[in-house]
C-alpha positions, 0 to 999 in steps of 0.5 A: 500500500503505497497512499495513505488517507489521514484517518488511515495514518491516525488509525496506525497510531505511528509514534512520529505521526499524530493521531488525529486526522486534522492534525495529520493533515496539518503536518502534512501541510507543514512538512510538504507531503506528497498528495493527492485527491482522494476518491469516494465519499468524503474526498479528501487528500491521500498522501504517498508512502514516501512523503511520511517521516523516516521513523514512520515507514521503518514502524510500517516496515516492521508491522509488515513483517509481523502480519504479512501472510506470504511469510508462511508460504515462504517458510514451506518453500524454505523447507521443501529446499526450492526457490533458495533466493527467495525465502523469507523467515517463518512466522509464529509458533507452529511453524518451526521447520528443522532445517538439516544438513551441513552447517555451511547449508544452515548458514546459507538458509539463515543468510537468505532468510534475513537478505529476503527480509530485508527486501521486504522491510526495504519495500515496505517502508518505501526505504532506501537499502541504505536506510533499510539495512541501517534501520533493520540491523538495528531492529534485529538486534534488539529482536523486534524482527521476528525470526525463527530460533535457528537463524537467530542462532546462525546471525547472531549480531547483525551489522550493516557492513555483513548485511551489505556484504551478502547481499552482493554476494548473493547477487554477484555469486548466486545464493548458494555462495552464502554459506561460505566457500565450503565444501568445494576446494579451490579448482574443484567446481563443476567446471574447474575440475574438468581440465578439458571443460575449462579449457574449452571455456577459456579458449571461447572467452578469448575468441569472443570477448563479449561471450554471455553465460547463456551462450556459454551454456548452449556452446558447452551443451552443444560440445560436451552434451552437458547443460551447466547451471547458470550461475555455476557459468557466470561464477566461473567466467567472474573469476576467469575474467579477474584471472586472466584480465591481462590476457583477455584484454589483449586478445579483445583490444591489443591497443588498450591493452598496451595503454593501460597494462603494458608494462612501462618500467624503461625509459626510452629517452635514457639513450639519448644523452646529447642532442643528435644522439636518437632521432625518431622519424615517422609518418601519420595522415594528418586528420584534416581535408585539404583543397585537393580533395584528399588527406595528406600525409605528415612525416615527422622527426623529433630529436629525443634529448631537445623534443625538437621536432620538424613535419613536412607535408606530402602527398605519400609518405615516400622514401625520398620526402623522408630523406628531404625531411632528413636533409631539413633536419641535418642542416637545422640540428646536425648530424645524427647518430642514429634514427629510429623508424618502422620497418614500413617500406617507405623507411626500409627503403634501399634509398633511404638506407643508401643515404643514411649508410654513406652519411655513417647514420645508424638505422634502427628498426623498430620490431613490428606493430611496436610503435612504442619503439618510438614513442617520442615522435609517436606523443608528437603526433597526438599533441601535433593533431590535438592541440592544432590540426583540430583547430584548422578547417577542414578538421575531420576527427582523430578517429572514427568515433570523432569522424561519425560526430562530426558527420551527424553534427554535419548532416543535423545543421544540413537538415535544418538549412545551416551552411555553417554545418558543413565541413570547411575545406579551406587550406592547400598542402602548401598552406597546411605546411607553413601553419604546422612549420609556424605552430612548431617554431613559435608553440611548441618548441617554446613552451615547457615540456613535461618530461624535460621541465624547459621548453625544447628550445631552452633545452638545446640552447643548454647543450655545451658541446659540439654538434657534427655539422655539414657545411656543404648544403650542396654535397648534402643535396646531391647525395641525397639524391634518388638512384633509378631501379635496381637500386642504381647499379649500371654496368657500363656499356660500349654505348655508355649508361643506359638510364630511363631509356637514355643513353648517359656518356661522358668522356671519363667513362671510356676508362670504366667500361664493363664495370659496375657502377653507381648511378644517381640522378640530377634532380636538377637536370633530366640530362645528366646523372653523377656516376660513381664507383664501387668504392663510392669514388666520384668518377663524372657526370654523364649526360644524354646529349639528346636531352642536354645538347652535348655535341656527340662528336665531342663526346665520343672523341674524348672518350677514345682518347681517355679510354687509349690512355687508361689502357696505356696507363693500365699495361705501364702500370702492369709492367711496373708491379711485375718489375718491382714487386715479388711474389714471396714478399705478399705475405710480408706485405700483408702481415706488415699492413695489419700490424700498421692497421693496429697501431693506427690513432683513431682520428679526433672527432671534429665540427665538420662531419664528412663520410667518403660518399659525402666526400663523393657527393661534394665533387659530384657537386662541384662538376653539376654546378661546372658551366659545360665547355664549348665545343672546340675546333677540331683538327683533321687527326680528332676529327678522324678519331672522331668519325672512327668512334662514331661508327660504334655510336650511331645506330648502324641502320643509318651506316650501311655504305648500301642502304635497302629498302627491307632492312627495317629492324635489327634483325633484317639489318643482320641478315643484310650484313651477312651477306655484305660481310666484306664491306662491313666497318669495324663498327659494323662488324663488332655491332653485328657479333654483339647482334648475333649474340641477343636471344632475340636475333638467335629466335629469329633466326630458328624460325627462319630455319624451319622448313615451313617458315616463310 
């Protein structure tokens, strides 16, 4: 009964109410009792349960234990051992039932009577189950709750603390927990015991994370043929759960896992102990639209020991935008020790390893699906896209989560006609860079960083030694750049150079053919390409007189020269060691040479720092920025020697003393110089034995001699 007129409260007589209806009412007035207008006869006001004073409704709530009539009910169900959740003590006398069994049980049936009585008192009284438990205890213990003599025996004292206890247990565990972990010892249930069952119970909760009892029941039954009781599955999978948190995490989200459990007792920043000492280099799509209609990418390198970071925005995070952000890097900080990166195919890039092997810069990979390898440059990012790009227009959200908020914020102003809705796409890449380059400078490296305690500017400018710097910007540009494929390695050929379906010559290059070599690009200059050798030794650059407009007559005459000279130099040479050196003397040679590596001073560091390839690059560089000499007058001789290699130059097609109509390929052309053999040139000829030795022309040439080719 929840509504109470006046007469009804006077009637109770409760010792906080008055005990005649007109002063009910005005108490009620008083105090602000909820009501309502009462129907039938007489009318009046009716107030509610919970509008009375506290010790008013813990009276109603003890009353309604003394005369409730379900209570006998309850007590026959608390003796035939069913419904155990939802029993409730026996009332008066002839209503004594012997509860037998073990004392775990009785104490079990005593905690259930009492968690169920309280239910009631707490429903009665229209109670908090703070008031109720505080209000019931109290009562209990002065015996003004009526309880049989047993579970009086088993309570005993009752405090609020056991009280609140049981009953989370009771709904947490099921009521049978109640009487104590008894009876069962430790890896003994019903599932525990059963190695295979639990086991099988384990697996399917780390495969399916958010896997209820009710579906480990009907997976259980349908494996093993055995239906488990609910709570015996919701017990077990509580105490898995708490078991194995660690595991079950990891399995479910790997990256809240890391966040939140993965051990962190280490520091990364303890190897850094100099500016320069580890650089962190990576890249992140940046969380904003641009005006070419696309997300741009964001390749980030932070010192470790400063926090001083540098971002370039481009299109893909390529290996040469990596290697432009390490060049930016090394001319504003110096020169590193070591970078770390991923193992991403952008940063494990054969360029990018070039580069860094000939600048003498350790490369460290992080292992993969580590990015707490890293994880300065990685914290970098989140402040760069939290505390910035989530300013700018055009901001798209950090992750999916952030992108449907957006999205619904969007389409909510959209339905109501709000332009400002939309998302604003107002910045180019170019503009993008110049705002992060800017928030970088003048933000981020002035103000104080947690883990250093200064700012990352003051923390460089507290640095007091030296720093290996490279003076030589334009070395530094010409080493860095991109080699063509097969990771710029040539062989250089008759012809010359064969690049990008150009053929690259230059006169020096008379002195190396049939060696390999090194081949990078002029970024400046899709004519000319810087030649190097094995040992990283500048040799020249070539260039394709069709696309640079080299006089080819030039060419090839100093490149006969310069090739006569180094075979006249090579056989002197020959001639020299066999005069002055003895076979019986390598040993000693040798011996002496390592003896000589040992003693060797290791050479002081200095400001300048330089590499052989850097040494390289710098001639490289010198040459590229040479203006190309005019062609000079030749004389009769040079001009002879020119038209002589000439004929290994042109393209023979164009060179037969007797042109044919059907000779329009390589291989008719050799068919026309078999039978004209006599009249051929040297060049022709030397053409004509490299021709015949190509797998195309030897194909046609079968099919020429089958019997029924045409």
């Amino acid at each position: 009964m929840d509504w109470f007129s006046s007469k009804d409260l006077a009637a109770l007589k409760l010792s906080a109410i008055p005990h005649h209806r007109s002063n009910v009412d005005r108490q009620a007035e008083r105090e602000g009792w909820q009501w309502r207008p009462r129907e039938g006869r007489g009318g009046g006001r009716e107030y509610h349960l919970s509008s009375l004073p506290e010790a008013a409704r813990i009276e109603l709530a003890r009353r309604s234990l003394l005369d409730n009539p379900v209570l006998l009910n309850a007590t026959s169900r608390q003796q035939d051992g069913r419904s155990p959740r939802h029993v409730v003590p026996p009332n008066g006398a002839g209503n004594t039932i012997s509860v037998r069994g073990s004392k775990a049980q009785k104490r079990q049936a005593a905690r259930t009577v009492i968690i169920n009585l309280v239910r009631t008192f707490k429903d009665e009284g229209g109670l908090s189950m703070i008031a109720a438990r505080s209000a019931f205890s109290t009562l209990f213990n002065a015996g003004e709750i009526p309880v049989e003599e047993w579970v009086q025996d088993e309570i005993g004292t009752l405090s609020v603390s056991s009280l609140g206890r049981w009953q989370s247990q009771a709904a947490r565990e099921g009521a049978q927990r109640l009487g104590g972990k008894y009876g069962t010892r430790k890896g003994k249930g019903q599932i525990e015991g059963d190695p295979q069952l639990r086991d099988f119970c384990i697996a399917n909760m780390a495969e399916r994370p958010h896997l209820t009892a009710n579906q480990m029941i009907e997976i259980v039954a349908a494996r093993f043929d055995k239906r488990l009781a609910k709570r015996t599955v919701q017990r077990f999978m509580n105490i898995a759960r708490e078991r194995y948190a660690d595991a079950f995490l990891a399995a479910a989200n790997p990256d809240a896992h890391k966040n939140l459990r993965l051990v962190a007792f280490g520091s990364q920043s303890e190897k850094a102990s100099a500016p320069n000492a580890v650089w962190e280099i990576d890249a992140s799509p940046a969380d904003i639209m641009t005006t070419e209609g696309r997300r741009l990418n964001l390749v980030a390198m932070v010192d470790v020991w400063t926090r001083r970071a540098k971002v370039l925005v481009t299109p893909t995070p390529k290996a040469t935008a990596a290697t432009l952000l390490m060049r930016q890097c090394i001319m504003d900080w110096g020169v590193p020790d070591t970078i770390k990166m991923d193992n991403g195919k952008d940063f494990a890039s054969a360029h990018v390893a070039r580069a860094l092997g000939g600048l003498g810069i350790q490369q460290e990979f992080c292992l993969p699906f580590t990015p707490e390898g890293k994880p300065h440059v990685e914290r970098f990012f989140g402040t760069l896209q939290r505390d910035f790009v989530s300013l700018l227009p055009g901001f798209i959200g950090h992750n999916v989560t952030d992108r449907q908020a957006i999205e619904a914020r969007r389409s909510f102003a959209q339905r109501f006609g709000d332009p400002q809705g939309a998302i604003a796409v107002e910045l180019n890449g170019e503009e993008l860079q110049s705002k992060i380059s800017d928030w970088i400078e003048k933000v981020y490296h002035r103000r104080t960083h947690s883990a250093l305690g200064q700012s990352p500017k003051l923390q460089a400018l507290s640095w007091a030694g030296t720093l290996s710097t490279i003076s030589n910007e334009r070395a530094l540009d010409v080493f860095l750049a991109e080699a063509p494929d097969t990771e710029g390695l040539r062989v250089v050929g008759k012809k010359g150079i064969r690049v990008e379906n150009a053929l690259f010559i230059a006169p020096e290059l008379g002195a190396h053919v049939g060696e390999r070599v090194h081949v990078r690009l002029d970024p400046a200059d899709m004519g000319r390409i810087m030649v190097y050798g094995g040992d990283h030794q500048f040799i020249c650059i070539a260039e394709a007189p069709e696309r640079t407009g080299i006089s080819r007559e030039e060419v090839a005459t100093k490149a006969k020269a310069r090739q006569r000279e180094a075979v006249k130099e090579a056989k002197a040479h020959l001639r020299s060691l066999s005069r002055d050196h003895k076979v019986h003397n390598v040993a000693d040679e040798i011996l002496a040479a390592i003896a000589a590596d040992d003693v060797l001073p290791f050479p002081l560091p200095t400001d300048e720092h330089t590499t052989a390839a850097l040494g390289a690059a710098g001639e490289a560089a010198a040459h590229l920025d040479r203006e190309p000499e005019p062609p000079n007058s030749l004389s009769p001789e040079d001009r002879a020697l020119a038209e002589e290699a000439k004929q290994a130059l042109v393209i023979p097609l164009h060179s037969s003393p007797e042109p044919k109509a059907d000779v329009t390929d390589d291989w008719t052309w050799v068919q026309w110089a078999r039978a004209h053999h006599d009249k051929l040139t040297q060049g022709q000829q030397e053409y004509l034995a490299e021709l015949e030795n190509d797998p195309a022309i030897r194909v046609r040439d079968a099919e020429a001699s089958e019997p029924n080719a045409s």
